[in-house]
C-alpha positions in Angstrom: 0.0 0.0 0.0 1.2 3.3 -0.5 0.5 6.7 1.0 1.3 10.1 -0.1 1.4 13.1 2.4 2.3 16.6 2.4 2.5 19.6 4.7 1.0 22.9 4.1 1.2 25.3 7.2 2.2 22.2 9.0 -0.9 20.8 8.9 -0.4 17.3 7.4 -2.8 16.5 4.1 -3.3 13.3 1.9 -2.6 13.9 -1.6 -2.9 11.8 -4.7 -0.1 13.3 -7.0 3.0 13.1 -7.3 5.1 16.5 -5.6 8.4 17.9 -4.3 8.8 17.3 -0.8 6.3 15.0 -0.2 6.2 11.6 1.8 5.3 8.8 0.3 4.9 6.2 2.8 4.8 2.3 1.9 3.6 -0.3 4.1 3.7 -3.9 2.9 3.9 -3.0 -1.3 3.7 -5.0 -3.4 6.2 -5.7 -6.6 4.4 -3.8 -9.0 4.3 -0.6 -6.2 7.6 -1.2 -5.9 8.3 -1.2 -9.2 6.4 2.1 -9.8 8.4 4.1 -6.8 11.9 2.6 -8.1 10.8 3.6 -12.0 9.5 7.1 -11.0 12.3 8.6 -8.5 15.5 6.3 -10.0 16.0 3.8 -7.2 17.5 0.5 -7.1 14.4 -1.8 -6.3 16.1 -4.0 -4.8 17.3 -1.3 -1.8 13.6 -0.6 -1.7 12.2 -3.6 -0.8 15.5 -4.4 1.2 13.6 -3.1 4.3 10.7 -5.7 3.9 13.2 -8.4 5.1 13.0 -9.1 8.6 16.3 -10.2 8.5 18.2 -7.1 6.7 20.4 -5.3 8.8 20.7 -1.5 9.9 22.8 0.3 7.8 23.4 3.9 5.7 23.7 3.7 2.0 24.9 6.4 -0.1 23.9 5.7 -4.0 23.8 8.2 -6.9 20.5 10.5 -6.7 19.8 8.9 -3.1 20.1 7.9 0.6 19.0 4.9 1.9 18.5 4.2 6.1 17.5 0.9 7.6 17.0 0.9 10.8 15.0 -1.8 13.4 11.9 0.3 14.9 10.4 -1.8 17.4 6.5 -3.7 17.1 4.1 -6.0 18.5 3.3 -9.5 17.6 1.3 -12.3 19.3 3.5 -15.1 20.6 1.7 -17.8 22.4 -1.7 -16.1 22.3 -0.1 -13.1 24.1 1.2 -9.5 23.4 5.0 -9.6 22.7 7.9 -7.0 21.4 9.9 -7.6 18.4 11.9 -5.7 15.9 11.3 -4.9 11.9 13.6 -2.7 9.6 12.5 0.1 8.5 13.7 1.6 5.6 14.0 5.9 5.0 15.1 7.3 1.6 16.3 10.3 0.4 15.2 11.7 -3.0 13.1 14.4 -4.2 10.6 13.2 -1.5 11.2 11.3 1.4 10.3 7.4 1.2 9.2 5.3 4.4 9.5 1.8 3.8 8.2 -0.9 6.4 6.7 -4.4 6.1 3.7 -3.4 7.8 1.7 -0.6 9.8 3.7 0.5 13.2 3.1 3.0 15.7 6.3 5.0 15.0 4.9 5.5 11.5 1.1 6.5 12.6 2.1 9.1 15.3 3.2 11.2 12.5 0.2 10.3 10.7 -2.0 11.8 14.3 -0.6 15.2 13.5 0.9 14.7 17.3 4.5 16.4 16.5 5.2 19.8 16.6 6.8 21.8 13.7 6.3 18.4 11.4 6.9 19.2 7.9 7.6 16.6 5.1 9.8 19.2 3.3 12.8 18.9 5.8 14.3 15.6 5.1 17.0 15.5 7.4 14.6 16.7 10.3 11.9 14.1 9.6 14.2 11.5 9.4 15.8 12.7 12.9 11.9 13.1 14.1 11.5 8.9 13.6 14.6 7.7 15.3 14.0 10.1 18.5 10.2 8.6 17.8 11.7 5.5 17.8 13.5 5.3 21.1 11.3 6.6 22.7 8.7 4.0 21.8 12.4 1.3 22.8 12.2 2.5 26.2 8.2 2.4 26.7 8.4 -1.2 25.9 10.7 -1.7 28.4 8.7 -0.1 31.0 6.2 -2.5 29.9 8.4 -5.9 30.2 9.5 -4.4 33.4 6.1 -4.1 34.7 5.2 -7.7 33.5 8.7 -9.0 35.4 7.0 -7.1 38.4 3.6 -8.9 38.2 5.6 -12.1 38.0 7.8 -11.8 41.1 4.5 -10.6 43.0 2.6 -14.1 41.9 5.8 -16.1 43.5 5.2 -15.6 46.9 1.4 -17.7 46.1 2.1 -20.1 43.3 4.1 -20.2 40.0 2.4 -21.6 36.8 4.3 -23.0 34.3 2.8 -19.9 32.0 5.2 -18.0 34.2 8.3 -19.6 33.4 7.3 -19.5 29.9 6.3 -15.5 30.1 10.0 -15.2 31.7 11.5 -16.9 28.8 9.8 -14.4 26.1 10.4 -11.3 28.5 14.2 -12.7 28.1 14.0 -12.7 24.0 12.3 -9.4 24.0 15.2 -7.9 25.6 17.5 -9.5 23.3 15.7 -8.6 20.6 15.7 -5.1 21.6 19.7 -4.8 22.6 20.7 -6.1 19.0 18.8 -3.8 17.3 19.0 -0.7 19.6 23.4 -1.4 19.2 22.9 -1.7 15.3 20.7 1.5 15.2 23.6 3.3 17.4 26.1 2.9 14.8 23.3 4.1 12.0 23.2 7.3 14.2 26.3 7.6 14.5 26.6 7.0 10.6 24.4 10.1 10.2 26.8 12.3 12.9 30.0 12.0 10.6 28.0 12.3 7.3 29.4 15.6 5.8 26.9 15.6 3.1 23.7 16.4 5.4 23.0 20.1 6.0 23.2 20.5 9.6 21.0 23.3 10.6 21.2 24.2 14.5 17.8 22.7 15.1 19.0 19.9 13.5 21.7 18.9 15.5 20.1 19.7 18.3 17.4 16.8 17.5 20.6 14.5 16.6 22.5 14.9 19.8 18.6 13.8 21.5 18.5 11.0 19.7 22.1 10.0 20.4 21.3 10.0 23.9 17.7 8.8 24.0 19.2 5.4 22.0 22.3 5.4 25.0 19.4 5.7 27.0 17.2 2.9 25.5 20.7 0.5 25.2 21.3 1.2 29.2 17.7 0.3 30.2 17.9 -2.8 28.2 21.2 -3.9 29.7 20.0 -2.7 33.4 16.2 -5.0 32.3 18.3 -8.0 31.0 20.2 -8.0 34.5 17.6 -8.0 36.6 15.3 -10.5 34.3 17.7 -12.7 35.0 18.1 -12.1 38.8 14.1 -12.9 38.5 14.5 -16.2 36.4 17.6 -17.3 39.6 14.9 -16.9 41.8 11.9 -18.3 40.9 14.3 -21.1 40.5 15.4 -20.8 44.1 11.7 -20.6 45.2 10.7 -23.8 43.2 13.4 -26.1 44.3 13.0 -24.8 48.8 9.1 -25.7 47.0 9.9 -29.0 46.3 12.4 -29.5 49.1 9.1 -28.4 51.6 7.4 -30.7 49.6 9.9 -34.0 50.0 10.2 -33.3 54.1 6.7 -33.4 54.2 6.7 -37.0 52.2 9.6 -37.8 54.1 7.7 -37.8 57.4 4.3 -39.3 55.6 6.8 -42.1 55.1 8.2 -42.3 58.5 4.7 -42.6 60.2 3.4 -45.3 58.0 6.6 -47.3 58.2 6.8 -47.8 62.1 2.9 -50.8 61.8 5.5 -52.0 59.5 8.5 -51.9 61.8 6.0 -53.4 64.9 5.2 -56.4 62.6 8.6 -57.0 61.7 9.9 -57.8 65.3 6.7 -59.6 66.5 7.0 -62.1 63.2 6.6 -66.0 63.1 9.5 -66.4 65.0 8.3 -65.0 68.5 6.0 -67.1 70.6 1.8 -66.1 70.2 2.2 -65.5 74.0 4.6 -62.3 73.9 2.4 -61.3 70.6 0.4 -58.0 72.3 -3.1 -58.4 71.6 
């Protein structure tokens, strides 16, 4: 599918035609989409469907008549019937108008849509394209408030009973995280890509917005680090509470045993070979 949007006054409009310093956003295209973007601004169709693979990594290309920018944005997905956090390039490009590329509809991408930013204008490339990686780590380090807040439920449920949903919960909480550190680290050298490019006009504002997003991904990277510790201080002890759980559970079969082995004990000495007379009862 693609969109086109322009700003007038910033005040963000829908258009239909084609225009200088427009958006053209592209969410899940197809190949003949694709094939009408690549044909109509002179790009390599194979670095425009690059960011449709979940696989591709983050990176800065520099090409004749165009810049391209992968980086991983982060997303929801249903894992086991349940919310959970993953990562999915997204691809920006530089040409007469700026190109979004992405595999399929995020929130990074519709908060721009909601007319929520201030001073949003598609016209500034270089801005916009600052605009969705601050976006972007932001939306890093609200996730992790939410897995943080899910480890917290967790740890409150140990002190009653753990379910085996919880170790399982734990163990996606864990691949979130790792999730998020790979991609936050790849995006950091992206940024830092764009810091040494000499061929972006740097306005004040500008690099201003750069240096927030340089430390708003530090930011993000640190939170997952600090997360990823403590998860796993969570997952050492529910394991500590389910084995003194089973050891509680073995005393008390311990003793069950105990009781009913002393009729057995009793019988054994008064067996076949002690006269009926010493026999009590």
């Amino acid at each position: 599918m693609i969109s086109k949007y322009i700003t007038n006054n910033h005040v963000l409009e829908e258009i239909t035609e084609y225009m200088p310093g427009m958006w053209i956003n592209m969410t899940s295209p197809s190949h003949d989409e694709s094939k009408e973007i690549s044909e109509k601004y002179n790009i390599d169709i194979s670095d425009l469907r690059a960011p449709l693979d979940d696989e591709e990594s983050s990176r800065v290309d520099i090409n004749d008549g165009y810049v391209l920018i992968i980086f991983d944005i982060p997303t929801v997905e249903i894992r086991h019937n349940q919310e959970a956090y993953t990562t999915i390039p997204l691809g920006v490009i530089w040409t007469d108008a700026i190109i979004t590329v992405c595999s399929k509809e995020t929130p990074v991408i519709k908060y721009f849509m909601s007319a929520q930013l201030k001073d949003f204008t598609t016209k500034k490339q270089v801005r916009f394209t600052y605009q969705i990686l601050y976006r972007t780590s932001t939306l890093y380090q609200s996730y992790l408030r939410i897995i943080d807040r899910k480890r917290l439920e967790m740890e409150e449920r140990m002190g009653k009973a753990t379910e085996d949903s919880d170790i399982i919960n734990l163990h996606e909480l864990e691949s979130n995280l790792v999730y998020f550190d790979t991609s936050l680290r790849a995006n950091r050298m992206v940024v830092d890509r764009l810091t040494r490019y000499s061929g972006i006009k740097k306005f004040p504002d500008d690099q201003e917005l750069l240096d927030d997003v340089v430390v708003e991904n530090l930011q993000a990277i640190e939170m997952t680090q600090i997360y990823r510790d403590i998860l796993k201080g969570t997952r050492e002890l529910m394991s500590t509470v389910i084995d003194n759980r089973l050891n509680n559970i073995m005393k008390y079969l311990a003793s069950i045993t105990i009781v009913m082995a002393i009729p057995t004990i009793i019988s054994g000495i008064y067996g076949m070979n002690v006269s009926s007379k010493w026999v009590p009862l």
